[in-house]
N, C-alpha and C positions, 0 to 999 in steps of 0.2 A: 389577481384582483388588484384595483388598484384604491388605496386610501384617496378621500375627501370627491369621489363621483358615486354616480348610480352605477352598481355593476347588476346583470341576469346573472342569478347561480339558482343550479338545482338542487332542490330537495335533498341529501343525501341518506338523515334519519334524524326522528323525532325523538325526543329524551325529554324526562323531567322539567331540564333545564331552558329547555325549547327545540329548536330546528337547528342541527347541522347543514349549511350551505356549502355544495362543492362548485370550482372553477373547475374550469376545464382539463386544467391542468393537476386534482388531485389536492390542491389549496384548500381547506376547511374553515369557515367559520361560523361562529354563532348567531342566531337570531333568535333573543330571548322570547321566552311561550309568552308575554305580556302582548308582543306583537304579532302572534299567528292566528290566521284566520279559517272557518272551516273549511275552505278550500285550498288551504295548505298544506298539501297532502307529499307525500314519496315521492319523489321524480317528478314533480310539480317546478316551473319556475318562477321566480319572484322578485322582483327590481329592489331593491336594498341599498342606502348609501354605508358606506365601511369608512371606519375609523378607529380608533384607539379610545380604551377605555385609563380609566385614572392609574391601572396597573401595569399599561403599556398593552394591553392585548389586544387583538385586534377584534373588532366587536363588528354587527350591523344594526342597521336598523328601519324599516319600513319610514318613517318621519323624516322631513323634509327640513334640511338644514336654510337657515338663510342664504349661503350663497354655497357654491361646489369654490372645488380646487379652479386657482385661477378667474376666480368672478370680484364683482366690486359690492359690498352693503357696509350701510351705516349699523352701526351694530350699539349697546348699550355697555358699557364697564359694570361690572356689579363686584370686583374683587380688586384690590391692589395691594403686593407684597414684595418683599425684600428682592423676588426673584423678575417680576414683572406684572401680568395683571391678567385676570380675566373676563373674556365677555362673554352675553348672552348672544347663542349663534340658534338658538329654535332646534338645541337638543338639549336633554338630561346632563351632560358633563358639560362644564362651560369650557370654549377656546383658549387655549393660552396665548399669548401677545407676551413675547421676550421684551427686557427694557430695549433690548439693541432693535428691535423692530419699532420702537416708538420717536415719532415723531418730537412729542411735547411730552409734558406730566400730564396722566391721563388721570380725569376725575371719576368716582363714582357717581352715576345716575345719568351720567354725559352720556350721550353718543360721538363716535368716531366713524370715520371712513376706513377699510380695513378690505385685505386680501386674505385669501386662503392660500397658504402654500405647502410647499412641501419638503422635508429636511432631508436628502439623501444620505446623509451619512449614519442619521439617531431611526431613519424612518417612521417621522412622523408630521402630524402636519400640526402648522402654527399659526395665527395671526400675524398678519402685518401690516404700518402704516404706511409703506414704504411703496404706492400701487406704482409711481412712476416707474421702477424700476424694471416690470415687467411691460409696459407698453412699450409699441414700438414706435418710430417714425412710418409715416406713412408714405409707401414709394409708387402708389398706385395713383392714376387718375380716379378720383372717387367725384369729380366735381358734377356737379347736380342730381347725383345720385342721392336715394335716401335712404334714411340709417338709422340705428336705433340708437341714443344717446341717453347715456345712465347721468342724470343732472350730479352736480359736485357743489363745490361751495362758490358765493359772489365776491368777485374783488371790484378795483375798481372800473376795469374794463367792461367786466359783463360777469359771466356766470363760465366756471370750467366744467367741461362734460368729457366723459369718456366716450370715446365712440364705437359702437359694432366689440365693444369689449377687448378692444388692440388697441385704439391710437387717442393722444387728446387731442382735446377741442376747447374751443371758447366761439361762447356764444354773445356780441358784443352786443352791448344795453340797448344798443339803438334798431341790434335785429330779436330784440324781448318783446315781442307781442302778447304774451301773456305771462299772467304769474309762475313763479318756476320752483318747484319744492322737491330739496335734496332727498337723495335716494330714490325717488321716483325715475322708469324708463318711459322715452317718449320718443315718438318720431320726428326724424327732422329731414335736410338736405343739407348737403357742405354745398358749401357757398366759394370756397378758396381752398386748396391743399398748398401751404406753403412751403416752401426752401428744406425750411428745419425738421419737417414732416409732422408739423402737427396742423389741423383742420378749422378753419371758422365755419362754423353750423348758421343756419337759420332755419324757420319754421316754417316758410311761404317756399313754394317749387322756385326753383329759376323763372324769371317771367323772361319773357319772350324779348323785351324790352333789350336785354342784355346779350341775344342772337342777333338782334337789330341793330347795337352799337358794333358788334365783333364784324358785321357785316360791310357797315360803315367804315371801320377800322383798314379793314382789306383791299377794300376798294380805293380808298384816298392814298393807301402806299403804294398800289398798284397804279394809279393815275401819274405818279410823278416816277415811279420806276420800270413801269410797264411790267415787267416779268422778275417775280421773287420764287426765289431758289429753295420754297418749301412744298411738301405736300403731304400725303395719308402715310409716306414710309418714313415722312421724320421723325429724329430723335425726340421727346417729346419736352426734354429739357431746351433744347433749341429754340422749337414752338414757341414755348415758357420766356426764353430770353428774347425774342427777335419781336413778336408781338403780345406777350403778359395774359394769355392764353392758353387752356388747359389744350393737348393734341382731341379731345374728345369734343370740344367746340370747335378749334379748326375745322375738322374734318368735318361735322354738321354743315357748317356756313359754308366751306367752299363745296359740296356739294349741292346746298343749295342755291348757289352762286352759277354753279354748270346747270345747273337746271333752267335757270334763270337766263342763261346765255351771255352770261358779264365775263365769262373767263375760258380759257380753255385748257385742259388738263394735258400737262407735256411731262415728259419720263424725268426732267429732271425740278420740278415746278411747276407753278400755276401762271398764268397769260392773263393779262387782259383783252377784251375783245375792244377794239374800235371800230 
């Protein structure tokens, strides 16, 4: 079973103390009687998040933490001590946040931005301020796709958002169409996937506007070069350098370009038609 998710374990037997839960593998743990239900019976299964209790054991519990292993919430401090601090995560024991996972000095009755992780060597899971660490760059065309973006804090650009729970993002003031409050998740579209692989978001689809310029674009290099040496099997970093064009736009427009009869499609490129 693994700490800080939902694991299915069944039933394996009822005690005083409450319900023994088995994996599949013969793993035991508890689910105190305060959390079982009349239909919690033997050989019964039952979705449970697992974690460790203040004695280090490994405990369950039917209640829904604020965020799993690997997720992003704003969380409240209600403890700070010699050794680091803890917050309220919407369970009975509160998380611990190591100093060495802390960003700034954390106050009581604040809220922070915070991750769930996990210690492989203590096994056990921890807070931390430290979310950059586990995003990634993004190496994907994600452009005018949409996405779910967990809001973060405002700088002077715009407002930073995580995206799809992998990659950052920034949403620049000028694509804020409406009010934007942290912690909250909301739909958007990227708008850019840059260099460094992080995302600029907005809240409005691609307008069509923007297939209309790429269309433009193509046609006017093609007018003084006749035939450029790209197409649907280029690199799509190539694409990206040659005309600042995601390969998932190319490919759009020069199709709809052959459709159109502006071009014609060769094994090694695109033509223009005169």
């Amino acid at each position: 079973m693994q700490l800080g998710t939902v694991n299915r374990l069944k039933i394996n037997r009822i005690t005083p103390p409450g319900a023994y839960l088995e994996d599949p593998f013969g793993n035991e743990v508890l689910l105190p009687k305060k959390y079982l239900l009349t239909d919690h019976i033997v050989d019964s299964e039952v979705n449970v998040f697992v974690f460790k209790d203040s004695e280090n054991r490994i405990v369950s519990t039917t209640e829904k933490p604020y965020l799993y292993l690997g997720d992003f919430a704003y969380m409240e401090v209600v403890t700070v001590n010699p050794f680091g601090a803890f917050v309220d995560w919407g369970l009975d024991k509160d998380l611990f946040v190591p100093f060495r996972e802390q960003l700034i000095p954390l106050e009581i009755g604040e809220k922070y931005l915070f991750t769930l992780c996990y210690d492989y060597e203590t096994d056990r899971l921890y807070g931390s301020m430290k979310v950059k660490k586990i995003l990634q760059a993004c190496e994907e065309d994600l452009t005018g796709q949409e996405v779910e973006v967990f809001i973060c804090e405002s700088n002077k650009l715009g407002t930073d958002v995580i995206v799809n729970n992998r990659y950052l993002g920034l949403i620049f003031r000028n694509n804020q169409t409406r009010s934007l409050e942290r912690g909250n998740y909301e739909k958007a579209f990227v708008r850019t996937v840059r260099p460094d692989g992080k995302l600029d978001i907005q809240f409005e689809p691609l307008t069509i506007e923007r297939f209309d310029n790429a269309e433009t674009q193509i046609l006017e290099r093609l007018a003084t070069e006749k035939f450029m040496p790209l197409n649907d099997h280029s690199d799509p970093e190539l694409i990206r350098e040659e005309l600042g064009m995601s390969k998932k736009m190319f490919k759009q427009t020069i199709g709809k370009l052959y459709k159109l009869k502006k071009i014609t499609l060769e094994e090694n490129g695109i033509r223009i038609v005169e």
